[in-house]
C-alpha positions in Angstrom: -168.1 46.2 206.7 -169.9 49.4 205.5 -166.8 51.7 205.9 -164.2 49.1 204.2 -166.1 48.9 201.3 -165.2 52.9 200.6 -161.6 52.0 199.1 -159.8 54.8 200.4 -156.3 55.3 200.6 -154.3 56.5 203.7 -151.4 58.2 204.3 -149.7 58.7 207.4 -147.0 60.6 208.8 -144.9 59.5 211.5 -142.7 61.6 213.6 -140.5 61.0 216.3 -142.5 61.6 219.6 -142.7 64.5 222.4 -144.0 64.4 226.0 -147.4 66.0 226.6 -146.6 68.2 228.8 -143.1 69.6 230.7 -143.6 68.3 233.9 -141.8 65.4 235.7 -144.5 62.9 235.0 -145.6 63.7 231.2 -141.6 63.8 230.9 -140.6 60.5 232.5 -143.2 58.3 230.9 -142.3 59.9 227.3 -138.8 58.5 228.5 -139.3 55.6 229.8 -141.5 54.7 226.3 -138.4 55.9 224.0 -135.6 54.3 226.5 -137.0 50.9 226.4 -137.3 50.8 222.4 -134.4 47.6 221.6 -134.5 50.1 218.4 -132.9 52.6 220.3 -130.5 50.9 223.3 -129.4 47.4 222.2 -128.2 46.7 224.9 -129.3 43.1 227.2 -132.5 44.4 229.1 -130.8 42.8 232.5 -128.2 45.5 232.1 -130.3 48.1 230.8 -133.4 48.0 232.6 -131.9 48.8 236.2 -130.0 52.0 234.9 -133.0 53.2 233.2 -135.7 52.5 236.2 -133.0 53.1 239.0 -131.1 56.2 237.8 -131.8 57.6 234.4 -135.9 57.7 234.6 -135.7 59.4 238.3 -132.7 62.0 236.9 -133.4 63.1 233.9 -137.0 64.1 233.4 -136.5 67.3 235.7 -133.6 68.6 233.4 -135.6 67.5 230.0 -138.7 69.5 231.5 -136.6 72.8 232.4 -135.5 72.6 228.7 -139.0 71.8 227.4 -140.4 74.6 229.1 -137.7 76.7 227.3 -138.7 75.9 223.4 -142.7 74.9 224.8 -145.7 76.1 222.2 -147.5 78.0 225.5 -150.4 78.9 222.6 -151.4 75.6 221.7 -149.9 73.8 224.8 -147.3 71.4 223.0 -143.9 70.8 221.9 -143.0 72.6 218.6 -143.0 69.2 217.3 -146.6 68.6 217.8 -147.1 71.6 216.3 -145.4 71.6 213.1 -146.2 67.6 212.7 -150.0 68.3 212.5 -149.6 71.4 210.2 -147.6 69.5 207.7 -150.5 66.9 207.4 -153.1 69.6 207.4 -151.3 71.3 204.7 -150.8 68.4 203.1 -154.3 67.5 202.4 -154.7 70.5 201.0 -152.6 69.1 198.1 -155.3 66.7 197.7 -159.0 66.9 197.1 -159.5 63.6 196.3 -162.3 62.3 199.6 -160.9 59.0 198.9 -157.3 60.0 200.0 -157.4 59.8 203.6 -153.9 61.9 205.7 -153.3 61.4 208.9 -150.2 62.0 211.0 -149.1 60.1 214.6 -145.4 59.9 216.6 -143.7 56.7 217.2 -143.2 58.0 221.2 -146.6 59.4 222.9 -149.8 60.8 221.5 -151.3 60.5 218.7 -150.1 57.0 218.6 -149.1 55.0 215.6 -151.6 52.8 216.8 -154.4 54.9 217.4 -154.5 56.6 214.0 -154.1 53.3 212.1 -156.6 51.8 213.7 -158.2 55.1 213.3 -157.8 54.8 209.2 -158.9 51.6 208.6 -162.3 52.0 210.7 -162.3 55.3 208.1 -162.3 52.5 205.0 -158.4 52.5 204.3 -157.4 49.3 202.0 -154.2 51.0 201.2 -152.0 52.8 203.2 -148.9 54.9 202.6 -146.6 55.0 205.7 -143.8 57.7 205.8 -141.4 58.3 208.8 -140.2 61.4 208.7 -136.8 60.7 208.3 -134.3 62.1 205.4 -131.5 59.6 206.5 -132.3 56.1 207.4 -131.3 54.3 210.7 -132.7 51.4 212.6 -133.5 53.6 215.5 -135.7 56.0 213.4 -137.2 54.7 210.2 -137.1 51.1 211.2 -138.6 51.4 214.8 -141.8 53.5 213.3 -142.2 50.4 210.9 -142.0 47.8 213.4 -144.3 49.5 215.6 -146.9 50.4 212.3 -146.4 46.4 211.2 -146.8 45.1 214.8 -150.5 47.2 214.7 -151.4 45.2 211.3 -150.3 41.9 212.9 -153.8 41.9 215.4 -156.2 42.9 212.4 -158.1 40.1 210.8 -158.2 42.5 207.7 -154.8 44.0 206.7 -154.3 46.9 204.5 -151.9 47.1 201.3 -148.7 49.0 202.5 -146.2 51.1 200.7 -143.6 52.6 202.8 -141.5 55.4 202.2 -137.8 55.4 201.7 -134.7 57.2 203.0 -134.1 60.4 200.6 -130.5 61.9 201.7 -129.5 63.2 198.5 -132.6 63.3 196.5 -132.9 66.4 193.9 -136.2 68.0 195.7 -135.1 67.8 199.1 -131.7 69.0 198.8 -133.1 72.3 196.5 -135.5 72.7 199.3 -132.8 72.8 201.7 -130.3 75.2 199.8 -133.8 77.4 199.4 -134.2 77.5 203.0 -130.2 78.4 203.4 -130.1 80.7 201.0 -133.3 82.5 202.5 -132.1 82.6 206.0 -129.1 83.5 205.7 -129.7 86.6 203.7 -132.1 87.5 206.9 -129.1 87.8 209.2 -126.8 90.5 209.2 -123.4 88.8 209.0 -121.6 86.5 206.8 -120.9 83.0 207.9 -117.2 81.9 207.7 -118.7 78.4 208.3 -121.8 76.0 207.9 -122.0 73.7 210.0 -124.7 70.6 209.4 -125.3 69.1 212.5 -127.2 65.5 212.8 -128.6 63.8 215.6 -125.6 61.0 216.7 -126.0 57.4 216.7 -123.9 54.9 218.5 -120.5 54.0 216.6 -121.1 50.0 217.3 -124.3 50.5 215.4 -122.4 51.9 212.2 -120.0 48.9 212.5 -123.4 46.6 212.9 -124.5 47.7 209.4 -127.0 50.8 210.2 -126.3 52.8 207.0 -126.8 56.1 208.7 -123.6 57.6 208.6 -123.6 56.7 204.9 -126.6 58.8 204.1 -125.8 61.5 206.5 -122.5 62.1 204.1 -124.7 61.6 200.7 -126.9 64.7 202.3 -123.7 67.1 203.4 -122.3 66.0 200.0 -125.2 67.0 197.8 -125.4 70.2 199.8 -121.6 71.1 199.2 -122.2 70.5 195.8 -125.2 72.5 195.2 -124.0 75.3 197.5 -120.4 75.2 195.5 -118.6 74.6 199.3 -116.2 72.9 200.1 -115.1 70.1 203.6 -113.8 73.5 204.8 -116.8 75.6 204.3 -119.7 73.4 205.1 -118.8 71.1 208.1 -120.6 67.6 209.0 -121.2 66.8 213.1 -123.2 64.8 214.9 -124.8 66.0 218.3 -127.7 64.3 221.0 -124.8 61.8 222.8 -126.5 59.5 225.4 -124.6 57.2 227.8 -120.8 55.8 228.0 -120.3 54.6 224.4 -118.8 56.3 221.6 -120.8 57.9 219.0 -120.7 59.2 215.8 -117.8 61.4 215.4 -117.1 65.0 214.9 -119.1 65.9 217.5 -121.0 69.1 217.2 -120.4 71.2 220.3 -116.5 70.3 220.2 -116.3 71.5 216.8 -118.3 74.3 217.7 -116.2 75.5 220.5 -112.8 74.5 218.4 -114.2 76.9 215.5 -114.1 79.8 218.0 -111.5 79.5 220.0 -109.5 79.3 216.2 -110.9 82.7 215.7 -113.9 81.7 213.7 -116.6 84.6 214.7 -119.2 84.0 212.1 -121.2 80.4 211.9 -124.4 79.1 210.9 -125.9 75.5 212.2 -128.7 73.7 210.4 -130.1 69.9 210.5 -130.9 68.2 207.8 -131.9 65.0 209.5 -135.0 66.9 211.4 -138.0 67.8 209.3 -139.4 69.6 211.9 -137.7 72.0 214.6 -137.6 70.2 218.2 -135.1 70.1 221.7 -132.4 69.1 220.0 -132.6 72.1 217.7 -134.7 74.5 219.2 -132.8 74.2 222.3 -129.4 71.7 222.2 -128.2 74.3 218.7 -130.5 77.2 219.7 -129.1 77.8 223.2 -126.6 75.5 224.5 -124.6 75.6 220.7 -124.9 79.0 220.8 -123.2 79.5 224.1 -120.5 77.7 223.8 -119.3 79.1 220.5 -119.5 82.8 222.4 -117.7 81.9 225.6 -114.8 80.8 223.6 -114.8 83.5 221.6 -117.4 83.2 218.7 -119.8 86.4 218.2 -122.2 85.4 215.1 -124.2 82.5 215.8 -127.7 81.8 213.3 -129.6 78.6 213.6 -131.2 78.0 210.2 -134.6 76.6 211.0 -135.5 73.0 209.5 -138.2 73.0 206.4 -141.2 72.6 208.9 -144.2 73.3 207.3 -142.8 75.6 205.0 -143.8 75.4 201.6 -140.5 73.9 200.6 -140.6 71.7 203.2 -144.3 70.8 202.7 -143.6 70.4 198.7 -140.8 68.0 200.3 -143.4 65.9 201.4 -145.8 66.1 198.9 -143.6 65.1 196.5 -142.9 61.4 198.2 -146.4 61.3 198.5 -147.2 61.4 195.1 -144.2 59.1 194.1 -145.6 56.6 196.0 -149.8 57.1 195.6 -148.8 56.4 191.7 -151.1 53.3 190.3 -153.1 53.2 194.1 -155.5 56.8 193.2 
């Protein structure tokens, strides 16, 4: 019991998930993990299970991995979101020189696990531990899945940490300034002046809404805020919702059919961002980056500027810090 008796106090960081490599077998088991999540499809596993094994698990890993290798970190071998996931920790801890504050970071789909590091933290002496998912808006199928998972961990250990958890933060003062920083900053980079901004976020099934998943809700708290701060208005600074998966309906507008509606209007000039990612990934690097970005030109669009997400910028690293501290108050 040497290393319990330390005292220390974690803090971990919990992303989304990214295969470990682009081809067909690092793809389909990074699939198969996030597709069987109830989290994600609700739907009765006796209907599910044979469209995922039979069809969807020997499709669509060859497509994912052709646009993996597009947006791929070739220097460090990984998805951007590896990347920028273990630099926000790293600089994170620079924030804190305290030995006794312990930050670690892990992804709710593949490697590092959420179990791995937490195990890995309380071996380290970690009575307390601070869990944030990475996740402005709250849904089931983000912030609650990485809890369940985190929670299900505890539920084997004999000892079991104090845990604070980290809140949604849609419209909170420090993360909307850091995102009209970041706005601001790249859009004065580009060499035209967009007639619209459009703020996409990743969809989520309609029935879910109706269910009660308060998504939506905080997705229109965050476009608000930045309307507000930005002095825009529902014509100027658009909200969509992009990433559909499967038959159902999702969360409407939907971003490439505004996109492509905005052009062939005679829009020319447009910006995207997403203020539900933290860190740049396939659906931005890639699904705004490239496929956005052709349609609005085929039908007619010339300016097109993804503004990147906070990352590990020092806005979007002061983001972080900032819950960090909120929630360390009274434990250090």
């Amino acid at each position: 019991m040497k290393e319990l008796s330390r005292n220390r106090v974690g803090v971990l960081l919990v992303n989304l998930g990214t295969p470990n490599g682009t081809c067909y077998r690092n793809i389909r088991r990074y699939l198969a993990e996030f597709l069987s999540d109830r989290r994600i499809i609700e739907w009765p596993r006796f209907i599910w299970y044979p469209i995922l094994h039979g069809i969807i698990l020997n499709i669509r890993p060859k497509k994912l991995g052709v646009a993996y290798t597009r947006i791929w970190n070739d220097d460090q071998n990984e998805s951007p979101l590896r990347t920028y996931t273990r630099s926000q920790a790293e600089k994170l801890r620079s924030f804190f020189k305290d030995d006794k504050i312990d930050i670690d970071w892990a992804m709710r789909y593949s490697d590092p696990s959420i179990a791995t590091t937490t195990n890995a933290m309380i071996t380290r002496g970690c009575k307390r531990i601070v869990i944030f998912p990475l996740y402005p808006q709250y849904s089931a199928t983000t912030t609650a899945t990485v809890n369940d998972v985190f929670f299900k961990v505890l539920q084997k250990k004999r000892f079991m940490p104090a845990i604070r958890t980290i809140p949604s933060y849609p419209d909170d003062t420090v993360y909307i300034d850091a995102l009209v920083t970041s706005i601001k900053k790249h859009i004065s980079l580009i060499n035209f002046e967009p007639e619209i901004i459009i703020t996409s976020y990743h969809g989520i099934p309609k029935s879910y809404v109706k269910r009660g998943d308060p998504y939506f809700l905080e997705c229109e708290r965050t476009t608000k805020a930045l309307r507000h701060k930005l002095g825009l208005d529902e014509k100027r600074l658009l909200m969509t919702f992009q990433s559909r998966f499967g038959p159902g309906e999702w969360l409407r507008p939907y971003t490439e059919k505004i996109i492509e509606e905005l052009a062939r209007n005679g829009i020319k000039s447009i910006v995207v961002l997403n203020p539900g990612f933290v860190s740049d990934c396939l659906e931005t690097l890639d699904e705004i980056c490239n496929e956005a970005a052709h349609i609005f030109r085929k039908n007619g669009g010339k300016n097109f500027a993804h503004i990147p997400c906070l990352n590990d910028s020092e806005e979007g690293v002061h983001v972080i810090e900032h819950f960090v501290r909120h929630e360390l108050s009274n434990w250090v």
